[in-house]
gemmi code that builds the backbone of each chain (N, CA, C; Angstrom):
import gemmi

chains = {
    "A": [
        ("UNK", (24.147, 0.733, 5.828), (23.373, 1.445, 6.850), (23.225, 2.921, 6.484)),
        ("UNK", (24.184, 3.474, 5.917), (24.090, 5.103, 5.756), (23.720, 5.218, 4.699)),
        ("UNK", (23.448, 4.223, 4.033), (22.421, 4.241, 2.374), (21.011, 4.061, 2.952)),
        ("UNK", (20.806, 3.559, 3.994), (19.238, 3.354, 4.279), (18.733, 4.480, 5.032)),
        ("UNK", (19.967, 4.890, 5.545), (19.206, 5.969, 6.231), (19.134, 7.630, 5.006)),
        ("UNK", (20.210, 7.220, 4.039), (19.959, 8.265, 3.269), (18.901, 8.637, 2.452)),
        ("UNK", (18.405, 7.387, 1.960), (16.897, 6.496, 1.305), (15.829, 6.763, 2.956)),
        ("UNK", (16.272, 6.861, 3.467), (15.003, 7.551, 4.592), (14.645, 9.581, 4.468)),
        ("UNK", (16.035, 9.414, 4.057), (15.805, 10.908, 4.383), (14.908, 11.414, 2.726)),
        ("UNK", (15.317, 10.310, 2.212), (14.476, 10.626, 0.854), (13.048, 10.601, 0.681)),
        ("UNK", (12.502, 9.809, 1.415), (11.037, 9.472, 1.587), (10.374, 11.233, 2.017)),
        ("UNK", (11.281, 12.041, 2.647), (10.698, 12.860, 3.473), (10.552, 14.398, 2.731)),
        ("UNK", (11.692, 14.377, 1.827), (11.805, 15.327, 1.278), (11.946, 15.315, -0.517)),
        ("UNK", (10.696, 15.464, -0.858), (10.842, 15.350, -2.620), (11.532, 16.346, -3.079)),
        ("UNK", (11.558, 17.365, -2.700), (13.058, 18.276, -3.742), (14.226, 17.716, -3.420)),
        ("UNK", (14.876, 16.614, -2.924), (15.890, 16.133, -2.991), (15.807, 14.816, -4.093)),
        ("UNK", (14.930, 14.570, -4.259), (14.794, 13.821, -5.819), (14.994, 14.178, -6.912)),
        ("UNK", (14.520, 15.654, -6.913), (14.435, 16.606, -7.814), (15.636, 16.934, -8.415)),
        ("UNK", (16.281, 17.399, -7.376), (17.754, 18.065, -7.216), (18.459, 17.385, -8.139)),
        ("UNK", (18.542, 15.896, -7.733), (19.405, 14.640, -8.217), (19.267, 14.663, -10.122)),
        ("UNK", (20.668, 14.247, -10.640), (20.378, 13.890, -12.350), (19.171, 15.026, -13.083)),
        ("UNK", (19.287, 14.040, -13.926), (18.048, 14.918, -15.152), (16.700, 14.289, -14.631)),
        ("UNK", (15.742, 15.192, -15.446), (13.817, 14.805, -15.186), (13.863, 13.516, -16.454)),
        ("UNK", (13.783, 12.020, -15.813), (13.140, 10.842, -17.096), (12.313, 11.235, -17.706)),
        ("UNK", (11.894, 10.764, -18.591), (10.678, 10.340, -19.396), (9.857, 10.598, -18.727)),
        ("UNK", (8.784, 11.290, -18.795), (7.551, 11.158, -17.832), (6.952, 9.763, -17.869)),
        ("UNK", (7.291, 9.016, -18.715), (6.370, 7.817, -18.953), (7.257, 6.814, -18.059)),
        ("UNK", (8.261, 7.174, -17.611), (8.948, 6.273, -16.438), (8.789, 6.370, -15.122)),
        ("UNK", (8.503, 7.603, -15.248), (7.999, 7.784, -14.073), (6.918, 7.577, -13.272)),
        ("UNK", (5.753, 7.484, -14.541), (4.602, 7.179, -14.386), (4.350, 5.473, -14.191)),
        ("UNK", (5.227, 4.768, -15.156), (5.126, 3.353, -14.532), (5.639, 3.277, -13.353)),
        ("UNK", (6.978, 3.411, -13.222), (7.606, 3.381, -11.503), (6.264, 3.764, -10.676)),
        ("UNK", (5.663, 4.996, -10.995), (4.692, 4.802, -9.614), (3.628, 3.843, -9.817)),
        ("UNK", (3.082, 3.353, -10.873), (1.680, 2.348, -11.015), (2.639, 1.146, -10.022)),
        ("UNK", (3.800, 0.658, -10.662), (4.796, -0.459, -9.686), (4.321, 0.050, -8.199)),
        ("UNK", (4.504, 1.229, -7.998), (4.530, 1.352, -6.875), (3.268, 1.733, -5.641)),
        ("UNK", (2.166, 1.880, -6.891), (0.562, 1.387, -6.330), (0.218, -0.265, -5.889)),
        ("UNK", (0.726, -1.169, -7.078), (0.575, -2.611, -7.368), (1.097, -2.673, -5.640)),
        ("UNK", (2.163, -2.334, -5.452), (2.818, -2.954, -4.289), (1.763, -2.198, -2.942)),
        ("UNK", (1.381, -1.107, -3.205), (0.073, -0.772, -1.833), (-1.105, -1.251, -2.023)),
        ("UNK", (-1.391, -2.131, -3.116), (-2.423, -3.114, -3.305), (-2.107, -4.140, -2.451)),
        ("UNK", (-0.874, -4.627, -2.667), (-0.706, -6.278, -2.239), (-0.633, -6.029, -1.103)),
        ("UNK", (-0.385, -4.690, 0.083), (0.156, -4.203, 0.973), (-1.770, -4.477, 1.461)),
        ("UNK", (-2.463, -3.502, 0.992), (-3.723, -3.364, 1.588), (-4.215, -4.747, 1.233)),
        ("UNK", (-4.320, -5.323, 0.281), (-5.005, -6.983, 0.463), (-4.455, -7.744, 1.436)),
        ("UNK", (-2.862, -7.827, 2.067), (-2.605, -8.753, 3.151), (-3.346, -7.993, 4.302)),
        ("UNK", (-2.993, -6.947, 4.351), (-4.257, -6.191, 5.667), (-5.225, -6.622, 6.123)),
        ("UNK", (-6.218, -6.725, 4.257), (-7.311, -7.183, 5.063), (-7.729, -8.704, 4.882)),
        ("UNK", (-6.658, -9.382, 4.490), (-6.841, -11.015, 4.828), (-6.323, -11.087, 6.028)),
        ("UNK", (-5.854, -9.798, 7.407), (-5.357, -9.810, 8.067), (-6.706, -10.155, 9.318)),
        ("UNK", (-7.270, -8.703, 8.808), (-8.618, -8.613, 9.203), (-9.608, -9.774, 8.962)),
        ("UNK", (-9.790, -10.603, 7.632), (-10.608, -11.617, 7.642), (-10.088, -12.772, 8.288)),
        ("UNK", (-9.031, -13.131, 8.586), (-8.590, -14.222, 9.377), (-8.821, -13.579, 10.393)),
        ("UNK", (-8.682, -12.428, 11.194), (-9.446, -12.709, 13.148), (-10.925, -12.536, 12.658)),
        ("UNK", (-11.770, -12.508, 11.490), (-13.000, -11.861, 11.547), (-13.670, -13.651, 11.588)),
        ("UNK", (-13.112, -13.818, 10.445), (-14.429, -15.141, 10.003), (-13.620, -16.377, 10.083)),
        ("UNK", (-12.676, -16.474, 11.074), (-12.314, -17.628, 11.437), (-12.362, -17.973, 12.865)),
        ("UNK", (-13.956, -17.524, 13.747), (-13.775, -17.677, 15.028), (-13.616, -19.177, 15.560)),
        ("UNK", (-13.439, -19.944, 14.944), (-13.560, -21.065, 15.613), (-11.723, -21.847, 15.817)),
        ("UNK", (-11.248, -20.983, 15.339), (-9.968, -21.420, 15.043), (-9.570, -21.148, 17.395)),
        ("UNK", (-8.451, -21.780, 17.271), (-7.638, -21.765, 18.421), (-7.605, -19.895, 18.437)),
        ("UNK", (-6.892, -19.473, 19.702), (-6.573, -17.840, 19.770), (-5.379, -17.724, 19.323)),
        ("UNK", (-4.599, -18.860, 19.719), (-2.954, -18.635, 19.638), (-2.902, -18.782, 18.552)),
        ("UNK", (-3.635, -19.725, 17.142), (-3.155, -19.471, 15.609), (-4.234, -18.235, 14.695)),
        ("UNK", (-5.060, -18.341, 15.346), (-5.824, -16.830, 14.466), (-4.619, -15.782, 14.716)),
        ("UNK", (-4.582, -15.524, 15.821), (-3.383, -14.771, 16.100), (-2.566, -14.344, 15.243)),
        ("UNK", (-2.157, -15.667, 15.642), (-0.612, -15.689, 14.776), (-0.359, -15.546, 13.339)),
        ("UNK", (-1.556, -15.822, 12.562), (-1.740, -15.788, 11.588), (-1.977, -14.409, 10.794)),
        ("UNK", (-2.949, -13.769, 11.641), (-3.470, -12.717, 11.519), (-2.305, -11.833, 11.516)),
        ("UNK", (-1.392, -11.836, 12.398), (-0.160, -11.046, 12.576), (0.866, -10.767, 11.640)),
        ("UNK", (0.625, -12.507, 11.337), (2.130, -12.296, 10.173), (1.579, -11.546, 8.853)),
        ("UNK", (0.366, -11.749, 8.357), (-0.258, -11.530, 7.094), (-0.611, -9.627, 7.801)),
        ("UNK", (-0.651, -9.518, 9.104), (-0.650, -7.885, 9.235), (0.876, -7.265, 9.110)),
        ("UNK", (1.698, -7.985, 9.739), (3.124, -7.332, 9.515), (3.554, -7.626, 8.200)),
        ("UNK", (3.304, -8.826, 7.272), (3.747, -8.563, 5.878), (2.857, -7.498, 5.378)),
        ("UNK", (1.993, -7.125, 5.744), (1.171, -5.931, 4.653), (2.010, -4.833, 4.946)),
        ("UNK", (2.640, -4.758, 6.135), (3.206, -3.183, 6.702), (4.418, -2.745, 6.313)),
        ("UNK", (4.732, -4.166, 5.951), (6.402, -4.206, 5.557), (6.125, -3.883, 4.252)),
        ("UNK", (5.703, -4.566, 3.749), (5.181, -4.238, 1.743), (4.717, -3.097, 1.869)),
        ("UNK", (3.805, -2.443, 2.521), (4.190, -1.046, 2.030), (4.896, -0.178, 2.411)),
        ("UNK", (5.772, -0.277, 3.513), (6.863, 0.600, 3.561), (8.257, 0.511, 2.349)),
        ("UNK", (8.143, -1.164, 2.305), (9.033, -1.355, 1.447), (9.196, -0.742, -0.307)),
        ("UNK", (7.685, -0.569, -0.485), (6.967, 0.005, -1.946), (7.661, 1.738, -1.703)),
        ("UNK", (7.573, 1.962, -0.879), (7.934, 3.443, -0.746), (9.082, 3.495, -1.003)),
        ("UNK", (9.850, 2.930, -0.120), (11.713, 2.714, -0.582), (11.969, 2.761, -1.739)),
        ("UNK", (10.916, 1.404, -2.222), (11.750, 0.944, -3.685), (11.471, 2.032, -4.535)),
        ("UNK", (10.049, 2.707, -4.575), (9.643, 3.979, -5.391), (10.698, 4.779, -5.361)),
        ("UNK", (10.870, 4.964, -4.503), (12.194, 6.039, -4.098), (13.415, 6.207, -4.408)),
        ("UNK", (13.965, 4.679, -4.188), (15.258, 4.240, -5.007), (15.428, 4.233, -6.507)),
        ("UNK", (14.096, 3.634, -7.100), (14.198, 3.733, -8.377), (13.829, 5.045, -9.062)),
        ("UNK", (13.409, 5.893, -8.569), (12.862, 7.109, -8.993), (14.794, 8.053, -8.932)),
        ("UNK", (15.445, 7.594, -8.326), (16.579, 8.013, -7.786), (17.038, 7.936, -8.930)),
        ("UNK", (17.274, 6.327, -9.285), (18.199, 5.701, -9.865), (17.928, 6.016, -11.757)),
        ("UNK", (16.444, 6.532, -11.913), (16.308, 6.533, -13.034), (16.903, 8.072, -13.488)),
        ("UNK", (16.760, 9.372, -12.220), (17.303, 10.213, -12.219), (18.835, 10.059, -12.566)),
        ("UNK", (19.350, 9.264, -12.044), (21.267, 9.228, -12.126), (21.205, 9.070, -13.639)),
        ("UNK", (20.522, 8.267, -14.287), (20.948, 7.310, -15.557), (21.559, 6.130, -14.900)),
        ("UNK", (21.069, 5.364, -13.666), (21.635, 4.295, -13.095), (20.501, 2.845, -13.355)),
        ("UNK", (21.629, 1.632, -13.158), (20.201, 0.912, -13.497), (19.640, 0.520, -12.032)),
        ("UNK", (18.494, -0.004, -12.281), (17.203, -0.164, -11.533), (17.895, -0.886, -10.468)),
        ("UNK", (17.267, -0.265, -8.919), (17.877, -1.913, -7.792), (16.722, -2.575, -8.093)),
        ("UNK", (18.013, -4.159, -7.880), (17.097, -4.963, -7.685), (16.791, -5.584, -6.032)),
        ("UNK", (15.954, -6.188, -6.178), (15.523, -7.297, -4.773), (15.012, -8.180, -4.519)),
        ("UNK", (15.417, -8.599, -3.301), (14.999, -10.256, -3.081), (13.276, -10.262, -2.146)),
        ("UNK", (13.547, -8.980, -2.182), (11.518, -8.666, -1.057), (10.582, -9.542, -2.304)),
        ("UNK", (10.342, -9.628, -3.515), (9.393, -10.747, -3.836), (9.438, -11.582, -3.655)),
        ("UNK", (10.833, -12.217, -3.539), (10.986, -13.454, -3.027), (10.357, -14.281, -1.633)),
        ("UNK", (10.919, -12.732, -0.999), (10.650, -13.548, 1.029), (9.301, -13.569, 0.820)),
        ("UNK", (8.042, -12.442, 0.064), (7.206, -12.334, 0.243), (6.412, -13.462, -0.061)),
        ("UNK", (6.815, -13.913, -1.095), (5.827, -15.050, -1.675), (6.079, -16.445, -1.198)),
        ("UNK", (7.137, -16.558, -0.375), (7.562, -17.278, 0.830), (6.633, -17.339, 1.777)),
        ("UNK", (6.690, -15.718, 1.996), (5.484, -16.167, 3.155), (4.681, -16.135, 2.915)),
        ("UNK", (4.273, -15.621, 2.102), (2.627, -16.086, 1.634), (2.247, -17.345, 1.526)),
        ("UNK", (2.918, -17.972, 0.990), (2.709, -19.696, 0.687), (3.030, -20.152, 2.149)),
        ("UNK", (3.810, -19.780, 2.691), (3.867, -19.977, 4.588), (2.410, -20.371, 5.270)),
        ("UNK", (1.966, -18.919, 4.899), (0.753, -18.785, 5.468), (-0.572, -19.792, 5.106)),
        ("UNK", (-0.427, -19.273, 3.528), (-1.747, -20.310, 2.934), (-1.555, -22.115, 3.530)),
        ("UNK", (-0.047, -22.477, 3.759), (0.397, -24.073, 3.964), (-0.028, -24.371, 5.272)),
        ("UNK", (-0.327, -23.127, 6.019), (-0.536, -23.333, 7.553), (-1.862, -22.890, 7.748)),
        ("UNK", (-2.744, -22.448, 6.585), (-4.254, -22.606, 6.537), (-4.680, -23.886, 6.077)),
        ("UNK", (-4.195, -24.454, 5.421), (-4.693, -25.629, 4.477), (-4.330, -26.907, 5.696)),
        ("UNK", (-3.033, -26.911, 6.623), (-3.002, -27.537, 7.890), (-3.962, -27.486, 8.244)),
        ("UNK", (-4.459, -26.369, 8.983), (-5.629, -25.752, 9.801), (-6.922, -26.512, 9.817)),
        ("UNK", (-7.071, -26.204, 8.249), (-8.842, -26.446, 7.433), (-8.480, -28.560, 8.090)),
        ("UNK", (-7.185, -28.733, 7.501), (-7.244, -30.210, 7.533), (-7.665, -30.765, 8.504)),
        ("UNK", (-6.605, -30.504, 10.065), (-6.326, -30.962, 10.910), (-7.261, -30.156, 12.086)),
        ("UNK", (-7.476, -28.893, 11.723), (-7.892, -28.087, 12.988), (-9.237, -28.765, 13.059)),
        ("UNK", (-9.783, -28.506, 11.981), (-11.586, -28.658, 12.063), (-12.087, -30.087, 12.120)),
        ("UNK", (-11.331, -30.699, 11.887), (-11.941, -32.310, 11.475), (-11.457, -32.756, 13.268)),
        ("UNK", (-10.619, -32.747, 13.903), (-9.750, -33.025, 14.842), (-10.377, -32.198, 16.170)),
    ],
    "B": [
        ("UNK", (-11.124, 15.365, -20.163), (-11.387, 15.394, -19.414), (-9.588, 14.463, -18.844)),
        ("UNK", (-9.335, 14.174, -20.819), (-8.224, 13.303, -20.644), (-6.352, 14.105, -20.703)),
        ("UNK", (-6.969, 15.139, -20.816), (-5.865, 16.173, -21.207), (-5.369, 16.479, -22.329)),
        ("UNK", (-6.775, 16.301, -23.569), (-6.530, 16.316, -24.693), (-6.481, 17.801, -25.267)),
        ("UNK", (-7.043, 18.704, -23.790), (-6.572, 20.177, -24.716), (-5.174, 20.450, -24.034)),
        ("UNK", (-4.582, 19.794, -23.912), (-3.199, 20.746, -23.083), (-1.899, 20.069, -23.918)),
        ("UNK", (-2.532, 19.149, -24.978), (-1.503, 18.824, -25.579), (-1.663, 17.550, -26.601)),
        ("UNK", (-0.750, 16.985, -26.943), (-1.071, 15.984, -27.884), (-1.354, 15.229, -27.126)),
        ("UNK", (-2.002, 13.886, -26.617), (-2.540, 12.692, -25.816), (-1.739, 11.671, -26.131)),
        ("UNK", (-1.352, 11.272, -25.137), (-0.097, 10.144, -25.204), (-0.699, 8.881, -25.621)),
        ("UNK", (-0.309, 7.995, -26.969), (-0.346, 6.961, -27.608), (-0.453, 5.465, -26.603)),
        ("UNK", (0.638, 5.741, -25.433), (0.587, 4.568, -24.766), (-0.670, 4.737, -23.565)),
        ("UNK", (-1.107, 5.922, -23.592), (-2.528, 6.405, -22.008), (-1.566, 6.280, -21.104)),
        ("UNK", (-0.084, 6.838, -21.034), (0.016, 6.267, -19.525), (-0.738, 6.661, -18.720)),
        ("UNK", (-1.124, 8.368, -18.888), (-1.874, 8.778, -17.334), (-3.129, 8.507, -16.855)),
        ("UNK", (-3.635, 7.928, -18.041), (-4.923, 7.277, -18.202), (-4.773, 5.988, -16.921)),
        ("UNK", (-3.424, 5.089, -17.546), (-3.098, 4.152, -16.821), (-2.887, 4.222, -15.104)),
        ("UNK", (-2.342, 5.435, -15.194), (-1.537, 5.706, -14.206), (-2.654, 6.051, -13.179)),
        ("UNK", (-3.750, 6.878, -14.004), (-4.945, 7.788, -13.141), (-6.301, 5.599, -12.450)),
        ("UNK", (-6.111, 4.993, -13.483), (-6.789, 3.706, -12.700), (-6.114, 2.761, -12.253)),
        ("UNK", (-4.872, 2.840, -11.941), (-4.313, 2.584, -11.021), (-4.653, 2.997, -9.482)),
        ("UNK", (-4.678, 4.423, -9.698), (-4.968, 4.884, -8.005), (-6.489, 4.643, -8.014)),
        ("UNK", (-7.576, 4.446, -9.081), (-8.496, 4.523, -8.943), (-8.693, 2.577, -7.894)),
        ("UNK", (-7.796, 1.748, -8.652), (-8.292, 0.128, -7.985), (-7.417, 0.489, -6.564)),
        ("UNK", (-6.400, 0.885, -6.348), (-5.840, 1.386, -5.093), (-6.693, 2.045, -4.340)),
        ("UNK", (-7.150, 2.890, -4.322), (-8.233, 3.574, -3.387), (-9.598, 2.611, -3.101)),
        ("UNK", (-10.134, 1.603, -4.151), (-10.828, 0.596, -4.011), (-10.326, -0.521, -2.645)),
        ("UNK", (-9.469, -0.867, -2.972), (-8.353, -1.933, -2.418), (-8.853, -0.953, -0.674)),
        ("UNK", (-8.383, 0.460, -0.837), (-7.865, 0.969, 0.762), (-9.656, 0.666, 1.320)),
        ("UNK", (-10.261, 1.355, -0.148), (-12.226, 1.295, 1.088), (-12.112, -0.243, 1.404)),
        ("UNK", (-12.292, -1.088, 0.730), (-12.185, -2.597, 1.397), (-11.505, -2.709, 2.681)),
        ("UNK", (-10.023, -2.462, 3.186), (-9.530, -2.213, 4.075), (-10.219, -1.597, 5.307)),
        ("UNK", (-10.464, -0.650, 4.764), (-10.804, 0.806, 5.657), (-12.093, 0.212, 6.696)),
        ("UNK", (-13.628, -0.506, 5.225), (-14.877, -1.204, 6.223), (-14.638, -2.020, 6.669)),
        ("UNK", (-13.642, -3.245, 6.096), (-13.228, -3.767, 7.255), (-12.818, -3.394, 8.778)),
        ("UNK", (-11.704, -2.302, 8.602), (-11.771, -2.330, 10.144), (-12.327, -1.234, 10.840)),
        ("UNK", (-13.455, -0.863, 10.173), (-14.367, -0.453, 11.036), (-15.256, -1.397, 11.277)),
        ("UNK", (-15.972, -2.385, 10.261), (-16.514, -3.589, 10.883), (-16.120, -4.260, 11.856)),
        ("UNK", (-14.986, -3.989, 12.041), (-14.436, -5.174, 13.069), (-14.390, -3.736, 14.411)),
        ("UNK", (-13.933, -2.604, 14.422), (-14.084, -1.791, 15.508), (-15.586, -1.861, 16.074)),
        ("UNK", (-16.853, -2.194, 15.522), (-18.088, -2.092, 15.946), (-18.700, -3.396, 15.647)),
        ("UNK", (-17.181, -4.605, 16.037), (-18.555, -5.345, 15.710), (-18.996, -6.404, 17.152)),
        ("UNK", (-19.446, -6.564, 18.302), (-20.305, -6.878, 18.873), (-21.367, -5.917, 19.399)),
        ("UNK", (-20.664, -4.936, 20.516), (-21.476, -4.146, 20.706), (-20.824, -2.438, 20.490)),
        ("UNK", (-21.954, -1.669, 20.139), (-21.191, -0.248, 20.305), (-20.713, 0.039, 21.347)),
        ("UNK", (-19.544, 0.218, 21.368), (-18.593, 0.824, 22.570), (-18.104, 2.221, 22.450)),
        ("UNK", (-17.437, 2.967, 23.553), (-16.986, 4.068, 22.748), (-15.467, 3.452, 21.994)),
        ("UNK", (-14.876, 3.201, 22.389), (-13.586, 2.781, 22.081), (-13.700, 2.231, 21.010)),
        ("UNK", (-14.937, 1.250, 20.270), (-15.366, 0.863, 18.650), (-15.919, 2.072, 18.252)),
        ("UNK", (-16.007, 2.851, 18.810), (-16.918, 4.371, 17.892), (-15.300, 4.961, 17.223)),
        ("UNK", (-14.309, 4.595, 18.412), (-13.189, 5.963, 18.379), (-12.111, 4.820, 17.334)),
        ("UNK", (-12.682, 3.765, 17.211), (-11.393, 3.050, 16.139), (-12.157, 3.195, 15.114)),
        ("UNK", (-13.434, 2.692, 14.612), (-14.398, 3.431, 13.621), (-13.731, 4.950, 12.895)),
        ("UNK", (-14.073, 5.826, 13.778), (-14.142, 6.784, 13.368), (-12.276, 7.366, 12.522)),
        ("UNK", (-11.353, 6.388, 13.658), (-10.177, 6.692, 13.098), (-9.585, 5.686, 12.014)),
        ("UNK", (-10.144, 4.558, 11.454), (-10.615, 4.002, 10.174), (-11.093, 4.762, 9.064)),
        ("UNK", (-11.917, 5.510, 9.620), (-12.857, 6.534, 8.353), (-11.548, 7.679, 8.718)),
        ("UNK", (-10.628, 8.332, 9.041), (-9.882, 9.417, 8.807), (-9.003, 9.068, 7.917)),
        ("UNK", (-8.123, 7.319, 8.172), (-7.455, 7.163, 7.099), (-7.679, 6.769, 5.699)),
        ("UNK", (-9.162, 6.497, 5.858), (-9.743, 6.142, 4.463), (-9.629, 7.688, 3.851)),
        ("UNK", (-10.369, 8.911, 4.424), (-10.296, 9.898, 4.036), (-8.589, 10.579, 3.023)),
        ("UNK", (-7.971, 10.490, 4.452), (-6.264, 11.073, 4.043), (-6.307, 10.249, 2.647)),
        ("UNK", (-5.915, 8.509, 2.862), (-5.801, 7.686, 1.438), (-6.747, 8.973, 0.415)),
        ("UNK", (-8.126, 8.996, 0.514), (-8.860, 9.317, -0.557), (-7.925, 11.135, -1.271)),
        ("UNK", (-7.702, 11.491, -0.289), (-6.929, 13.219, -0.547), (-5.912, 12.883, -1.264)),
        ("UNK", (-5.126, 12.223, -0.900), (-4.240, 11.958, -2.052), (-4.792, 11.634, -3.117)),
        ("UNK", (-5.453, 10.281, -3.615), (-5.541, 9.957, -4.703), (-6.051, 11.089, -5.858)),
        ("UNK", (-7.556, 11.457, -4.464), (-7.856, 12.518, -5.587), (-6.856, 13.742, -6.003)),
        ("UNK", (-6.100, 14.055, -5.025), (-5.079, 15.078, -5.783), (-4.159, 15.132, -6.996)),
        ("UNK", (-3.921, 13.697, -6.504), (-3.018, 12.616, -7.282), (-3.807, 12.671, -9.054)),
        ("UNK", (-5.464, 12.581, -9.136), (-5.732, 12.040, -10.161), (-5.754, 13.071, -10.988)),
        ("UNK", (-6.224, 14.714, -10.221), (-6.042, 15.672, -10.863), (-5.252, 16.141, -11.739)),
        ("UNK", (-3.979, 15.789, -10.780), (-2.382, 16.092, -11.293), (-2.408, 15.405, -12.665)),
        ("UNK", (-2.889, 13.963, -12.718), (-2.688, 13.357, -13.812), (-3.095, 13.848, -15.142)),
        ("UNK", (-4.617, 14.702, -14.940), (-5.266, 15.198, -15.984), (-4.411, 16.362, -17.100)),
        ("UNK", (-3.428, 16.376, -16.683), (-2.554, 17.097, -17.871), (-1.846, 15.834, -18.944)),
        ("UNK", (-1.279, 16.604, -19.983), (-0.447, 15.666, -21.182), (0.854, 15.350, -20.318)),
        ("UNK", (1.131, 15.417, -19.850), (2.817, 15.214, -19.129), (2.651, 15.558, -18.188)),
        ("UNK", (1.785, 14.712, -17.127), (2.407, 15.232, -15.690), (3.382, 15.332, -14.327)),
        ("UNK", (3.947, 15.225, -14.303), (5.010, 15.617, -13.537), (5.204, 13.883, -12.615)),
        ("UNK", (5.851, 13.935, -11.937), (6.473, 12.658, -11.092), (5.593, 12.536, -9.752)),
        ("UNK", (5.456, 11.597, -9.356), (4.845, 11.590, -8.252), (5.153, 12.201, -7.105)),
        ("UNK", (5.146, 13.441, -6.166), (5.792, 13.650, -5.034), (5.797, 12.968, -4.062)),
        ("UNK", (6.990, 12.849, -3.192), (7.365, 11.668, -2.319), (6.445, 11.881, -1.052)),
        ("UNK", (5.900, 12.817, -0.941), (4.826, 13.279, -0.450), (3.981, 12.233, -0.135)),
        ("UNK", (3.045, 12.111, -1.021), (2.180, 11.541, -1.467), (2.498, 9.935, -1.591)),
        ("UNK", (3.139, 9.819, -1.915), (3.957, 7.957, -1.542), (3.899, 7.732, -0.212)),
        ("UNK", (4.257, 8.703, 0.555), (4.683, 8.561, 1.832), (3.276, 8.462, 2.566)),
        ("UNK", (2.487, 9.254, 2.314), (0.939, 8.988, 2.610), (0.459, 8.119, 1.989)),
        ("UNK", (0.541, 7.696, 0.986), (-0.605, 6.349, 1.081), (0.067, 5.124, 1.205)),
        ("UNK", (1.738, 5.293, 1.704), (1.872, 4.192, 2.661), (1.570, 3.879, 4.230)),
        ("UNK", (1.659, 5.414, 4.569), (1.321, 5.573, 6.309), (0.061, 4.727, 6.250)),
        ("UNK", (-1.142, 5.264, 5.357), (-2.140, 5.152, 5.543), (-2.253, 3.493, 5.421)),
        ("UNK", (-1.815, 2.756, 5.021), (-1.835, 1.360, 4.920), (-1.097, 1.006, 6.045)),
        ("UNK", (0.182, 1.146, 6.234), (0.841, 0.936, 7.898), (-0.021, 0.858, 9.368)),
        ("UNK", (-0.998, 2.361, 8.962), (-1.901, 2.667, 9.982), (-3.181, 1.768, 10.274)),
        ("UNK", (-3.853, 1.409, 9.246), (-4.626, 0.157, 9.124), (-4.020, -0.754, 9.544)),
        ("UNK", (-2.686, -1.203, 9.326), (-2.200, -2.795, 9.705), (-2.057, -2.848, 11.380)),
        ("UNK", (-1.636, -1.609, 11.854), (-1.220, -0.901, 13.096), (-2.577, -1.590, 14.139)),
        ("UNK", (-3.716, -0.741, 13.594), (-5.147, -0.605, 13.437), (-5.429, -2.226, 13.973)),
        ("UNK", (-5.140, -2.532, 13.188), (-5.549, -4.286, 12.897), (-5.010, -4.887, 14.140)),
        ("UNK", (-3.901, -4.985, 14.204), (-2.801, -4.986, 15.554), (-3.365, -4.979, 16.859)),
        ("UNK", (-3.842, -3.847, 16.994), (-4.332, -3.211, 18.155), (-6.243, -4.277, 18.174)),
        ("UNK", (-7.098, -4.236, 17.212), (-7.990, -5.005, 17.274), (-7.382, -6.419, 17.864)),
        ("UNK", (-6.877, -6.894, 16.839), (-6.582, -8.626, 17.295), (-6.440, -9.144, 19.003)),
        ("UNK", (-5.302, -8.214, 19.019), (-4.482, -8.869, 20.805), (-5.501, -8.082, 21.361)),
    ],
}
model = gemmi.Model(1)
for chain_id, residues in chains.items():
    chain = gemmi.Chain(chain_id)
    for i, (resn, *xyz) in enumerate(residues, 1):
        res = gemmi.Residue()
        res.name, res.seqid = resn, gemmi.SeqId(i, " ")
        for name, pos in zip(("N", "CA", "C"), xyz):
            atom = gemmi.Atom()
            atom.name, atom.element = name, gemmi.Element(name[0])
            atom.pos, atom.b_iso = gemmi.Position(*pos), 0.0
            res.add_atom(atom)
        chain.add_residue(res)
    model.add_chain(chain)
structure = gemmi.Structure()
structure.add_model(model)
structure.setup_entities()
């Protein structure tokens, strides 16, 4: 808990990155952040499959556009807050001379993603024909 | 234009890399962005679709200030680290869209 909130206080203030270890490679730094664009990509594409599921699926029920729409909006929000962290942590960690954290967020993510797509492909099956 | 007078030009392009990166990212956010202004105006004009519209187009904007600041920065041989700054904004700005989205749906 007092690591997350310390990793909060990091988001807020970049001369405390600074401060920390030696300056990497610029060229590490520079990938760490492209990593950390990729992840406000995947962040802004669930958004707006967030947006195209309430847009162009009016025929669906309210309660699963919804629902659908929601989870694929709260995974976009989480992925990119989470992209910030991890930028953060690893930008930290490359400062210490520490190695990289790792995590299980690709994991849940692509969990739910396949969640989602398994409960569209229901949908297309059962919703429309039914 | 690549930062080839400020120094030797890096073999691997990172900043090259680094600079179209934010360039498909800022792509990615306008997709976002007309979306939900399409969706703030889309049966009839209301004010309340004018005022989610219009606050769609502010975060497309903020997203765009960064990047472009962002791409500037890049235009040197070695440029510096990303400020957390700037992370921190063009995650709001995606949060704020999803937020955005939120508030459309229910």
């Amino acid at each position: 808990m007092t690591d997350f909130v310390r990793g909060l206080r990091l988001w807020f203030s970049p001369q405390r990155i600074r401060e920390e270890g030696d300056t990497p490679d610029y060229r590490f730094s520079l990938a760490n952040e492209r990593t950390f664009l990729a992840w406000i990509r995947t962040a802004l594409a669930l958004v707006g499959g967030g947006f195209a599921v309430d847009q162009f699926l009016p025929d669906l029920r309210w309660g699963v556009r919804v629902g659908m729409a929601l989870a694929l909006l709260a995974a976009g929000a989480l992925c990119a807050l989470r992209a910030v962290n991890h930028w953060a942590r690893c930008e930290r960690a490359m400062r210490r001379g520490e190695d990289l954290p790792v995590s299980r967020f690709p994991t849940l993510l692509s969990l739910a993603v396949g969640l989602v797509a398994g409960a569209m492909v229901v949908v297309v099956l059962f919703g429309w024909s039914g | 234009m690549t930062g080839g007078a400020a120094g030797v030009r890096d073999p691997g392009l990172q900043p090259e890399r680094t600079r179209l990166a934010w360039r498909r990212t800022t792509l990615s956010a306008t997709v976002a962005a007309v979306l939900a202004a399409k969706q703030a105006v889309h049966e009839e004009v209301t004010a309340a679709g004018l005022i989610g519209a219009g606050l769609s187009l502010l975060v497309w904007l903020g997203f765009l200030g960064v990047a472009h600041r962002r791409m500037v920065a890049l235009g040197t041989a070695r440029p510096r680290a990303l400020s957390a700054r700037g992370a921190v904004v063009a995650a709001a700005c995606t949060v704020a869209l999803a937020a955005f989205a939120v508030g459309v749906v229910l």
